[in-house]
C-alpha positions as CSV (number, residue, x, y, z in Angstrom):
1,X,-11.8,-6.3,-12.0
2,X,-14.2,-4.7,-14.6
3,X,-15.9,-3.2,-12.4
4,X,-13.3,-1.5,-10.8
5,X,-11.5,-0.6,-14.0
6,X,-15.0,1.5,-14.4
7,X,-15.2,3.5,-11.3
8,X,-14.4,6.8,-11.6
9,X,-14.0,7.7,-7.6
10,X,-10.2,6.8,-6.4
11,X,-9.8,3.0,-5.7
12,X,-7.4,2.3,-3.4
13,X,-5.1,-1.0,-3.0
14,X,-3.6,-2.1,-0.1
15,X,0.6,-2.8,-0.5
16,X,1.7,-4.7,2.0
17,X,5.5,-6.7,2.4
18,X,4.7,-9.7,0.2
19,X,3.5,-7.5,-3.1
20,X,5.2,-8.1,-5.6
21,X,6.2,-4.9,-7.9
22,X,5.7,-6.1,-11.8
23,X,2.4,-8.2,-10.4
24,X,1.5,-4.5,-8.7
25,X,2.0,-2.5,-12.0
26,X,0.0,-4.9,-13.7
27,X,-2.9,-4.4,-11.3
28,X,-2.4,-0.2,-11.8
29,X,-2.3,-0.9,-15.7
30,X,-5.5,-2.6,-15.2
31,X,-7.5,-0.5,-13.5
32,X,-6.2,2.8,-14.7
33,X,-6.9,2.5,-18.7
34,X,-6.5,6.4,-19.0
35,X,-4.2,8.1,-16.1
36,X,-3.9,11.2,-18.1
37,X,-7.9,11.4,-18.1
38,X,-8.4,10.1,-14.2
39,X,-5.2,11.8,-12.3
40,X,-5.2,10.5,-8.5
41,X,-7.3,7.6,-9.1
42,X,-5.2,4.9,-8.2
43,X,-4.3,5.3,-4.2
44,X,-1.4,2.9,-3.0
45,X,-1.7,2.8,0.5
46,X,1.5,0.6,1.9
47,X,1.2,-1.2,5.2
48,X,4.8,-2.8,5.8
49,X,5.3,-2.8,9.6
50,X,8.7,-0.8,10.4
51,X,10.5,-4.3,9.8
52,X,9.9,-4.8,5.9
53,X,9.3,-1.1,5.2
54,X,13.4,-0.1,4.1
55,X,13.8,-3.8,2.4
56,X,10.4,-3.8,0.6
57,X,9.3,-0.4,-0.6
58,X,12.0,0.6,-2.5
59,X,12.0,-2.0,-5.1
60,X,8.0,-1.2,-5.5
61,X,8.6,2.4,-5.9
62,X,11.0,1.7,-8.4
63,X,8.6,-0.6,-10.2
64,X,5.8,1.9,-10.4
65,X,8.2,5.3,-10.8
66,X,9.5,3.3,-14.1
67,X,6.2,2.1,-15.4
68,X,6.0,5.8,-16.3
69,X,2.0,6.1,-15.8
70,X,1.0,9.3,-17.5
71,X,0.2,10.8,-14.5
72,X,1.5,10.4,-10.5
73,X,-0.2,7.6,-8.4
74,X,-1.3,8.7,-4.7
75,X,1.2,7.5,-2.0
76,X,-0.1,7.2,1.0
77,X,1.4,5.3,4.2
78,X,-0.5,3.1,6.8
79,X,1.4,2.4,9.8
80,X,-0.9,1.0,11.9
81,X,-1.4,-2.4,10.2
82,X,1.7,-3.9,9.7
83,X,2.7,-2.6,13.2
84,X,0.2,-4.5,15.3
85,X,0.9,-6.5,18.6
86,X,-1.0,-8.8,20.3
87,X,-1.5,-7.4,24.2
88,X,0.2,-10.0,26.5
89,X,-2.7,-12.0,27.7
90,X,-4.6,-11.2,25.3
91,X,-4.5,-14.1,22.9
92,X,-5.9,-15.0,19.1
93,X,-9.6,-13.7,18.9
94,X,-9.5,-11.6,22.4
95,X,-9.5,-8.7,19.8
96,X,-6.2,-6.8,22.1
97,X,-3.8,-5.3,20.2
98,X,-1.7,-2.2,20.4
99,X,1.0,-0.7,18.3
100,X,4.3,0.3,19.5
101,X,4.6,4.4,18.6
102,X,8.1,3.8,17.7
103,X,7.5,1.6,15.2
104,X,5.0,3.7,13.8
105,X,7.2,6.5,13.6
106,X,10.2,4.0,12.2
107,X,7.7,3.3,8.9
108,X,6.9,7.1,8.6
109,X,10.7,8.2,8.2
């Protein structure tokens, strides 16, 4: 954790369904000692899956929107994670997976 606390680059951190908000702004507290002297270094990059996105995000948004950082966190959305589908056939480990476009589109909006 120190050592990330120290980088000066953007560190991004993966948000998926089962995050927990106040655990989440504790981890941004953590890592982002001075926001005001490192603007756009912490990157929240959420991967719900269209399923969670509408139940799950808000009450994370909310969470980080009132920890009232003194400056803006990057959003940034991943789709293609928690959208992923085994092919039929294609069993655990045969590595064939798709994504549904719809569903990708369904986490966008």
């Amino acid at each position: 954790m120190e050592y990330c606390r120290g980088i000066a680059n953007p560190v991004g951190i993966k948000v998926g369904p089962s995050s927990d908000p106040e655990e989440l702004v504790r981890l941004i507290a953590r890592l982002w000692p001075s926001p005001a002297d490192a603007p756009g270094k912490i990157v929240l990059i959420t991967r719900m899956g269209a399923q969670a996105v509408k139940e799950r995000l808000p009450p994370i948004v909310r969470a980080v929107l009132g920890a009232r950082f003194s400056a803006p966190v990057v959003w940034v959305c991943d789709p293609m994670h928690g959208n992923t589908r085994v092919v039929a056939g294609g069993g655990p480990g045969s590595g064939l997976k798709t994504r549904e476009f719809d569903e990708i589109l369904s986490e966008l909006r």
